[in-house]
ChimeraX commands (.cxc) that place a marker at each C-alpha (Angstrom):
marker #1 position 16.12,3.31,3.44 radius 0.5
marker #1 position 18.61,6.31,4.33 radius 0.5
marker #1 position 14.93,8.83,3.69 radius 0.5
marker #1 position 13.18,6.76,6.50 radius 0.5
marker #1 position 15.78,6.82,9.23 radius 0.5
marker #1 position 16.50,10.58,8.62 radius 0.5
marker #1 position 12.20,10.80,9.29 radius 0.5
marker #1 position 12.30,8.27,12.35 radius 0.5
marker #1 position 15.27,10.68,14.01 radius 0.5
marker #1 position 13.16,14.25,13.05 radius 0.5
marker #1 position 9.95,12.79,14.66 radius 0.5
marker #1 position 11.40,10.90,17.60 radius 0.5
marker #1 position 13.67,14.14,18.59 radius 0.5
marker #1 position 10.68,16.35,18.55 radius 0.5
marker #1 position 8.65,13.93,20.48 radius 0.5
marker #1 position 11.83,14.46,22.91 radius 0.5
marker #1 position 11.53,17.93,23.27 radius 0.5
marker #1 position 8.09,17.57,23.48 radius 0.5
marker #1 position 7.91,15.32,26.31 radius 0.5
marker #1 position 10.31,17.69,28.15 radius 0.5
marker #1 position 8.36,20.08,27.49 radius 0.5
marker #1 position 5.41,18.29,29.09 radius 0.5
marker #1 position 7.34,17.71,32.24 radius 0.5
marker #1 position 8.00,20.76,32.64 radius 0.5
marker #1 position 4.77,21.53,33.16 radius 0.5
marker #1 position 3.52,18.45,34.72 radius 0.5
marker #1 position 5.29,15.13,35.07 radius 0.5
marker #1 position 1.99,13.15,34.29 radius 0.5
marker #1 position 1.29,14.93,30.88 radius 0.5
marker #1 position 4.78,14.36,30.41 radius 0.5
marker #1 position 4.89,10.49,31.21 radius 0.5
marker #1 position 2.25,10.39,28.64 radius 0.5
marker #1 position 3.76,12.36,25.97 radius 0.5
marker #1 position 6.79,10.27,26.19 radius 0.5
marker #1 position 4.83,7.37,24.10 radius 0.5
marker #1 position 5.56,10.01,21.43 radius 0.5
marker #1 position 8.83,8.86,21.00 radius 0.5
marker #1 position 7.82,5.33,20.44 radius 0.5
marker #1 position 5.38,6.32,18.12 radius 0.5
marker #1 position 7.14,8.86,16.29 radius 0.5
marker #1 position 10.03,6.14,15.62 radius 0.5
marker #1 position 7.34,3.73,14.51 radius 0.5
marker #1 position 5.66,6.01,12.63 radius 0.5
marker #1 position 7.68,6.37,9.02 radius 0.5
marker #1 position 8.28,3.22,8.71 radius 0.5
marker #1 position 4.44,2.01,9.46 radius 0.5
marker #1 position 3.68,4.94,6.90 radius 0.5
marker #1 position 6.07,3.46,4.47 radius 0.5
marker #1 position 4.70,-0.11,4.40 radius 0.5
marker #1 position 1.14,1.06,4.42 radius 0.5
marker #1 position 2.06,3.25,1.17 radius 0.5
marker #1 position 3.47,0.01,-0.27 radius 0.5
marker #1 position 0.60,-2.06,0.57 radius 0.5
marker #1 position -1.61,0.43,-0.57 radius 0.5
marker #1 position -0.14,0.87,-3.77 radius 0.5
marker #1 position 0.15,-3.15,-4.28 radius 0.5
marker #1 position -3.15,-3.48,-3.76 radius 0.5
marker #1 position -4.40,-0.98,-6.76 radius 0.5
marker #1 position -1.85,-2.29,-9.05 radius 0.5
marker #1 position -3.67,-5.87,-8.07 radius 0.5
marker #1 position -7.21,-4.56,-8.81 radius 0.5
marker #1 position -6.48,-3.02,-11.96 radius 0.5
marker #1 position -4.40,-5.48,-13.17 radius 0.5
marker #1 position -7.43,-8.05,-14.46 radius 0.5
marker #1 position -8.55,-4.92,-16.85 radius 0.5
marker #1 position -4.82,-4.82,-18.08 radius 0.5
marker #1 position -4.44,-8.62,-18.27 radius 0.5
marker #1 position -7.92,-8.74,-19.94 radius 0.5
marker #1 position -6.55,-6.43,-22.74 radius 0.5
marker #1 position -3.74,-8.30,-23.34 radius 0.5
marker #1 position -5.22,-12.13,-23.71 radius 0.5
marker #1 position -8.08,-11.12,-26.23 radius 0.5
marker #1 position -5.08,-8.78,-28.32 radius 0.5
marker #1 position -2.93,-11.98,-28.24 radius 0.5
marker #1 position -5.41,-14.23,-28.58 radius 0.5
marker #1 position -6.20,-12.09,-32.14 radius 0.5
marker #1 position -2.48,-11.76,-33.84 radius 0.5
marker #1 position 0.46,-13.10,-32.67 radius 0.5
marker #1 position 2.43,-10.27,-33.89 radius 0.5
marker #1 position 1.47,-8.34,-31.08 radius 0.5
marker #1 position 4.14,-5.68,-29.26 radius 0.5
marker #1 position 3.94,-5.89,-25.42 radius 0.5
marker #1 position 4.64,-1.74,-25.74 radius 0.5
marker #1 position 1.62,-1.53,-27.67 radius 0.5
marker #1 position -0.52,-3.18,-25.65 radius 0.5
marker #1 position 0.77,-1.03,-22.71 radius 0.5
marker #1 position 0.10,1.80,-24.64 radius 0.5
marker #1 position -3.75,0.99,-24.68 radius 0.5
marker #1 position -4.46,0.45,-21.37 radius 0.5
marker #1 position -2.35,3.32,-20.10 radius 0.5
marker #1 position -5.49,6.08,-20.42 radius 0.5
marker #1 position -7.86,3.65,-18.18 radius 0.5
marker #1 position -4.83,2.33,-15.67 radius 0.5
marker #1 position -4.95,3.63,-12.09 radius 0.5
marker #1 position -2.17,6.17,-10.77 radius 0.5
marker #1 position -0.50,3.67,-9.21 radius 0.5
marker #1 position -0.64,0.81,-12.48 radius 0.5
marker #1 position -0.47,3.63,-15.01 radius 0.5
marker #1 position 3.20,4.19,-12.76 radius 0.5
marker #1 position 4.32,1.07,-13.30 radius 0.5
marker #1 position 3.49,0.32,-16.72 radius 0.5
marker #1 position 5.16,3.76,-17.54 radius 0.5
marker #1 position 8.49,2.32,-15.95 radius 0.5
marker #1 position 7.87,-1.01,-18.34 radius 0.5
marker #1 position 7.35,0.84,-21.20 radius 0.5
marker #1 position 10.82,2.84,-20.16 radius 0.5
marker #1 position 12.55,-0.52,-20.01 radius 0.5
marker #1 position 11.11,-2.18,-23.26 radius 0.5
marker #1 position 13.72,-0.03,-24.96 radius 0.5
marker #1 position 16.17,-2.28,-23.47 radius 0.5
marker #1 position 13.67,-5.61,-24.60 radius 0.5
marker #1 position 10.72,-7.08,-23.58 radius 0.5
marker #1 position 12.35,-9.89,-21.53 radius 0.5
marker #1 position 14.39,-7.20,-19.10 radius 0.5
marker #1 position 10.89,-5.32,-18.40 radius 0.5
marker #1 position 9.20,-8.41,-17.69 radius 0.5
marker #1 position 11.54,-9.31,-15.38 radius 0.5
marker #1 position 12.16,-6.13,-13.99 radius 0.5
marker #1 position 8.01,-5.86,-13.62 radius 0.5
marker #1 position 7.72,-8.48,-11.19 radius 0.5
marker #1 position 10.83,-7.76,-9.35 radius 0.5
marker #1 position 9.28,-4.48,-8.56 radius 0.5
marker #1 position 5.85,-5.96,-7.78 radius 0.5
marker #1 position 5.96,-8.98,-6.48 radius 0.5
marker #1 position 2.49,-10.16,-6.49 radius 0.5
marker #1 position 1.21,-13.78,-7.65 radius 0.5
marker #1 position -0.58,-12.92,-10.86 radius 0.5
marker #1 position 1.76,-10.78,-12.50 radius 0.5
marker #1 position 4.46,-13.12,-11.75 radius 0.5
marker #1 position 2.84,-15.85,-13.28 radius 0.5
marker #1 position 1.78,-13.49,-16.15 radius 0.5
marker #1 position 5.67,-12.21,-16.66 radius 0.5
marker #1 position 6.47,-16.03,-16.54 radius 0.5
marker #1 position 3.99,-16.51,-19.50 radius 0.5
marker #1 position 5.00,-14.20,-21.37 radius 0.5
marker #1 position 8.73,-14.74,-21.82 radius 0.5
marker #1 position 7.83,-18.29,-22.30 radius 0.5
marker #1 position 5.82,-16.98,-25.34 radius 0.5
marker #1 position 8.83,-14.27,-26.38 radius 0.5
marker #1 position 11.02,-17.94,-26.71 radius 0.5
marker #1 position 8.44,-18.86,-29.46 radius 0.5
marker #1 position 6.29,-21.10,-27.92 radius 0.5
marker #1 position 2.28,-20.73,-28.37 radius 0.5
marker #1 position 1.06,-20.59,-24.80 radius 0.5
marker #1 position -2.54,-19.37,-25.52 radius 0.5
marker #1 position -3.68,-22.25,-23.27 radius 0.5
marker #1 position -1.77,-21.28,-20.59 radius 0.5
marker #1 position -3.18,-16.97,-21.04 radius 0.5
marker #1 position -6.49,-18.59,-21.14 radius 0.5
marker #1 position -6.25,-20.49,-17.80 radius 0.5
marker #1 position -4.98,-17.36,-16.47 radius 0.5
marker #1 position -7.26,-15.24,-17.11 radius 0.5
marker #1 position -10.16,-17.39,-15.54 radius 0.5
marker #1 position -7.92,-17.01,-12.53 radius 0.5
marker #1 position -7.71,-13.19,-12.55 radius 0.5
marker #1 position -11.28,-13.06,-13.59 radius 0.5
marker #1 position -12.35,-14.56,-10.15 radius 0.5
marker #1 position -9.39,-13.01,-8.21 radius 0.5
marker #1 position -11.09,-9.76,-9.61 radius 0.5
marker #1 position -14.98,-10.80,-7.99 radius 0.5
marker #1 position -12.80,-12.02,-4.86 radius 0.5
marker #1 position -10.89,-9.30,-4.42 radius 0.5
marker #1 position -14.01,-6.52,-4.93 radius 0.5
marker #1 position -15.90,-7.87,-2.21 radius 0.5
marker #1 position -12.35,-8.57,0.03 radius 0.5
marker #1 position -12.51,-4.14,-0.44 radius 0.5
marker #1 position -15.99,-4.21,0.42 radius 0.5
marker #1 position -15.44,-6.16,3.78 radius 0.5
marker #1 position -12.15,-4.17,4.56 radius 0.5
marker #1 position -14.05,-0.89,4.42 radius 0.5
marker #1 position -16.78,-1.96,6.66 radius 0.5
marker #1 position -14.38,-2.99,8.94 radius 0.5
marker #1 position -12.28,0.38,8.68 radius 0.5
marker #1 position -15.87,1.87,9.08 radius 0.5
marker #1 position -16.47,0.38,12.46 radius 0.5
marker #1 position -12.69,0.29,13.51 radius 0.5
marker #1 position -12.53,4.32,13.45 radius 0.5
marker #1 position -15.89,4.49,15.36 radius 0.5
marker #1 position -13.93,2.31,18.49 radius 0.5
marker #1 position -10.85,4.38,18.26 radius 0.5
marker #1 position -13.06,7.75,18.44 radius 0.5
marker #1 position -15.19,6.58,21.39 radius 0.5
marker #1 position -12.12,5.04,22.72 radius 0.5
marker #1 position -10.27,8.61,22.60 radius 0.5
marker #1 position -13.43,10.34,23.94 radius 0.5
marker #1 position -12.96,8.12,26.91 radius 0.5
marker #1 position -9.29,8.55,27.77 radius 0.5
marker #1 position -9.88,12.55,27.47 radius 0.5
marker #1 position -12.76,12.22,30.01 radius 0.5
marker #1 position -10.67,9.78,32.22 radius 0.5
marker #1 position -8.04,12.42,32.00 radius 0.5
marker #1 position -10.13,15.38,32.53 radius 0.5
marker #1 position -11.89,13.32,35.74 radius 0.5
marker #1 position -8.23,12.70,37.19 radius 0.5
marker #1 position -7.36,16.64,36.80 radius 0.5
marker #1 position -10.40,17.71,38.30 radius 0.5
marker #1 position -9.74,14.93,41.45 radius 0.5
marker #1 position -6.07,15.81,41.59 radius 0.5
marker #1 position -7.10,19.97,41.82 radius 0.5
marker #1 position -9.30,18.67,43.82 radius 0.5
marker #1 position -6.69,17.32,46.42 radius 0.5
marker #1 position -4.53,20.14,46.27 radius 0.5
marker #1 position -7.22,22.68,47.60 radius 0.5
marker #1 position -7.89,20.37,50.61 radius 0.5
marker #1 position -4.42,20.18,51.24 radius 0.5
marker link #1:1,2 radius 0.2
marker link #1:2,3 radius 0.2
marker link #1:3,4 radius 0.2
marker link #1:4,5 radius 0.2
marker link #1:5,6 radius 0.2
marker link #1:6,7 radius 0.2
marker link #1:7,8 radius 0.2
marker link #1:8,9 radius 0.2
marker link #1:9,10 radius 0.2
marker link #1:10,11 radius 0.2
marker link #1:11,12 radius 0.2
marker link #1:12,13 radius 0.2
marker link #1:13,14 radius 0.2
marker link #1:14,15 radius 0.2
marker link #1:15,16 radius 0.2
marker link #1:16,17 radius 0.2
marker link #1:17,18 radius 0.2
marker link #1:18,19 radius 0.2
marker link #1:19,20 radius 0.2
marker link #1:20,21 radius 0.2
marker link #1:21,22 radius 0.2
marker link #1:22,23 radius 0.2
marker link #1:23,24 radius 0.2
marker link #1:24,25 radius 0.2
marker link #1:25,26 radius 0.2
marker link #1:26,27 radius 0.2
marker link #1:27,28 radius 0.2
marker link #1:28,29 radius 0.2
marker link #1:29,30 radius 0.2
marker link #1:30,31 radius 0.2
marker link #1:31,32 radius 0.2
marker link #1:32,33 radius 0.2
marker link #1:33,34 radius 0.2
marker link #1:34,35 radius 0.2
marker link #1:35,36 radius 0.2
marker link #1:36,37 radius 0.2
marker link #1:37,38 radius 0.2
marker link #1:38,39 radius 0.2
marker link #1:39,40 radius 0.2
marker link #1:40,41 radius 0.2
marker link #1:41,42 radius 0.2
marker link #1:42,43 radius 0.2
marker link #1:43,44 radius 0.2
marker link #1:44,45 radius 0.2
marker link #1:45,46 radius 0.2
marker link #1:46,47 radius 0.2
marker link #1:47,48 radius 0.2
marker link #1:48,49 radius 0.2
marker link #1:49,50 radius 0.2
marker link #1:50,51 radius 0.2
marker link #1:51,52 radius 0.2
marker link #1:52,53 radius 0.2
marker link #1:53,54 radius 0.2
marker link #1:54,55 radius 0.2
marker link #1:55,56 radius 0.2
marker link #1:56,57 radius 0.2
marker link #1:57,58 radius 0.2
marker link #1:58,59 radius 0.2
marker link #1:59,60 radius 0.2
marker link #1:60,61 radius 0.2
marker link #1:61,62 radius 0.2
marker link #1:62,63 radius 0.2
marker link #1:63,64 radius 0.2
marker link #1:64,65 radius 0.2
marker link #1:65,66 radius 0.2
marker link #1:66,67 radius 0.2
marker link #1:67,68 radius 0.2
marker link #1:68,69 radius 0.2
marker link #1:69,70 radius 0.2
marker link #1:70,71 radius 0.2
marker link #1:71,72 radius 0.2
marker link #1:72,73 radius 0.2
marker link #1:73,74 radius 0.2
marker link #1:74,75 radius 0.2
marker link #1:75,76 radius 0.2
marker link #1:76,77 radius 0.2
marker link #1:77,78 radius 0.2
marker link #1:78,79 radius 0.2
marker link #1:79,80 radius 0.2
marker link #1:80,81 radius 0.2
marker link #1:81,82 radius 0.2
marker link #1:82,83 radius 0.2
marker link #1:83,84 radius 0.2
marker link #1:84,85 radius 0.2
marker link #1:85,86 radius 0.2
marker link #1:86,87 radius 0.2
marker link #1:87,88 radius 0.2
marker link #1:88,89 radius 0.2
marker link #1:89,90 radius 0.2
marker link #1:90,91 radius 0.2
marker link #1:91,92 radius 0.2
marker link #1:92,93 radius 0.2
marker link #1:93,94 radius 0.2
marker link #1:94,95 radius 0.2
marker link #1:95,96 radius 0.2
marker link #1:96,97 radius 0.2
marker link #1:97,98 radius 0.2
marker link #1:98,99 radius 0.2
marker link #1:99,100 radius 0.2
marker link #1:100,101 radius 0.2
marker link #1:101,102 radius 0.2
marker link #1:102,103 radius 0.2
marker link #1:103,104 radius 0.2
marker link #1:104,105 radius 0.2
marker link #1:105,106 radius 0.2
marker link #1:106,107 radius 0.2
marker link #1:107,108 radius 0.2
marker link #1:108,109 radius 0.2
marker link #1:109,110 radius 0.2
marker link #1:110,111 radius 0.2
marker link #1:111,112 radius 0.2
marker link #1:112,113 radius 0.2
marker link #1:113,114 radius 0.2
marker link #1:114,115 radius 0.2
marker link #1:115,116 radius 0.2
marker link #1:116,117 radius 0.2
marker link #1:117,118 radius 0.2
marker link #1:118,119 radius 0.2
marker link #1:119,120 radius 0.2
marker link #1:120,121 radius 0.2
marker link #1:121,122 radius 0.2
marker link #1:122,123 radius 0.2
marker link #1:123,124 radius 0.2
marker link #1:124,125 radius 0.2
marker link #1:125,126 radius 0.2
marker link #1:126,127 radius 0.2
marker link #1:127,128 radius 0.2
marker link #1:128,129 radius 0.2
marker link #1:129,130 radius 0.2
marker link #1:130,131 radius 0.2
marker link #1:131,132 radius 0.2
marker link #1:132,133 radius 0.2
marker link #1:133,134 radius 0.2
marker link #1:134,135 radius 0.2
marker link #1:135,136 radius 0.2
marker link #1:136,137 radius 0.2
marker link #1:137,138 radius 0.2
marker link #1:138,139 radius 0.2
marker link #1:139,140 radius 0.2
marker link #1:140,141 radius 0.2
marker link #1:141,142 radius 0.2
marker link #1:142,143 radius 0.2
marker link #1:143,144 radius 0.2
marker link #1:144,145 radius 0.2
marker link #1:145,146 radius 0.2
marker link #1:146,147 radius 0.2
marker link #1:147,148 radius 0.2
marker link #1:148,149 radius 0.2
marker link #1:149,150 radius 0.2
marker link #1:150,151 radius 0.2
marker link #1:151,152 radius 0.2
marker link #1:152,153 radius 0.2
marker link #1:153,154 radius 0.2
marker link #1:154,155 radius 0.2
marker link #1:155,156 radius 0.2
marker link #1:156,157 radius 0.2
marker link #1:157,158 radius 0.2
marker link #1:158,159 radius 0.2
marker link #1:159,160 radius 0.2
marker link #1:160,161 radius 0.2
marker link #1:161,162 radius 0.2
marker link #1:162,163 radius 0.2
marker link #1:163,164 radius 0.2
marker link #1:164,165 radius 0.2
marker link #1:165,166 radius 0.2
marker link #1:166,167 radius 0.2
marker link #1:167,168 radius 0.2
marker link #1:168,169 radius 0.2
marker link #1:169,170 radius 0.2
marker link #1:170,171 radius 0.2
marker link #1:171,172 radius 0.2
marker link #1:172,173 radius 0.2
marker link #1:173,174 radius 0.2
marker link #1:174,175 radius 0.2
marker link #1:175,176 radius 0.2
marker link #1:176,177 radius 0.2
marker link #1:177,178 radius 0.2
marker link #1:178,179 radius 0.2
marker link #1:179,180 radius 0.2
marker link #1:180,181 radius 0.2
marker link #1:181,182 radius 0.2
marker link #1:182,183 radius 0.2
marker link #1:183,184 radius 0.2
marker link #1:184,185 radius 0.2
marker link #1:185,186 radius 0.2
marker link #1:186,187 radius 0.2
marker link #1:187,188 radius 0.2
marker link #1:188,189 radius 0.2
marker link #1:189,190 radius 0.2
marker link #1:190,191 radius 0.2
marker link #1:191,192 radius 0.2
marker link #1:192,193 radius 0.2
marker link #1:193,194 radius 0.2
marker link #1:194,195 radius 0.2
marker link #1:195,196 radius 0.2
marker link #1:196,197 radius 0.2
marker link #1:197,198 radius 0.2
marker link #1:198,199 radius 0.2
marker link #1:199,200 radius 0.2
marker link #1:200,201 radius 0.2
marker link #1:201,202 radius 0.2
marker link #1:202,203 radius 0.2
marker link #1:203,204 radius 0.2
marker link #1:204,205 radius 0.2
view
């Protein structure tokens, strides 16, 4: 997108002028702050795909509550709106699911088919594809109850999977942040050791 390569040119030209900065000063501070331009090119679009990830991965755990809703309402009356349904769970969704439903419910004006589709163009993820699947099978007249059902066993264990998949992932961002701190504390005392050995030098000299 235009918004990301207008970000990776801001950062990247003030890691420039930061790394001339730097050599200005000292060519070995500066031959280090020159990974800033790397890293501030990298940067908005890592930040970018993170957010996306991030925001995939919320819709995922709230959607079992949302698909939950829906079966047993179906499963009741067959004269059941989509909207409606939406409309329920929107009060318990999650920022990012209560986003997307709100864009649904926007494009259920134009039919129920168009938002489904539209859903799981815009999130692309392996349950809600196969739900959008089911239920414009089930818009075309057809009683697919069986087919809900077996779904739902599926998001039911996707949902036990998936809560202990977040409890693993933050144990491991838990002990990943404790090697990046003690591996900062260790370049800053390598550098701090090479300035001291360096001044060092130059007073013999």
């Amino acid at each position: 997108p235009a918004e990301i390569r207008v970000e990776q040119l801001l950062y990247s030209g003030g890691a420039v002028l930061i790394t001339l900065l730097a050599l200005s000063a000292n060519r070995l501070i500066g031959c280090v702050a020159a990974v800033l331009i790397f890293l501030g090119w990298l940067y908005p679009a890592s930040e970018l795909e993170k957010k996306i990830e991030r925001k995939n991965r919320n819709i995922a755990l709230d959607f079992p509550g949302f698909y939950s809703m829906a079966y047993y309402q179906y499963a009741k009356s067959v004269n059941i709106y989509l909207a409606d349904v939406i409309r329920d769970y929107l009060p318990s969704a999650n920022p990012d699911m209560a986003e997307e439903l709100g864009v649904m419910l926007d494009n259920i004006e134009y039919g129920e088919e168009y938002a489904l589709k539209q859903f799981k163009k815009r999130v692309p993820l392996h349950y809600i594809i196969k739900f959008c699947d089911i239920m414009e099978t089930r818009l075309k007249g057809y009683d697919n109850i069986s087919q809900m059902e077996y779904l739902k066993n599926e998001v039911d264990e996707f949902r036990v999977v998936a809560l202990e998949d977040d409890l693993k992932r933050r144990e491991r961002s838990n002990s990943r942040l404790q090697l990046v701190l003690i591996a900062v504390l260790i370049v800053y005392i390598a550098i701090y050791y090479l300035f001291t050995v360096l001044d060092s030098i130059k007073m013999f000299q």
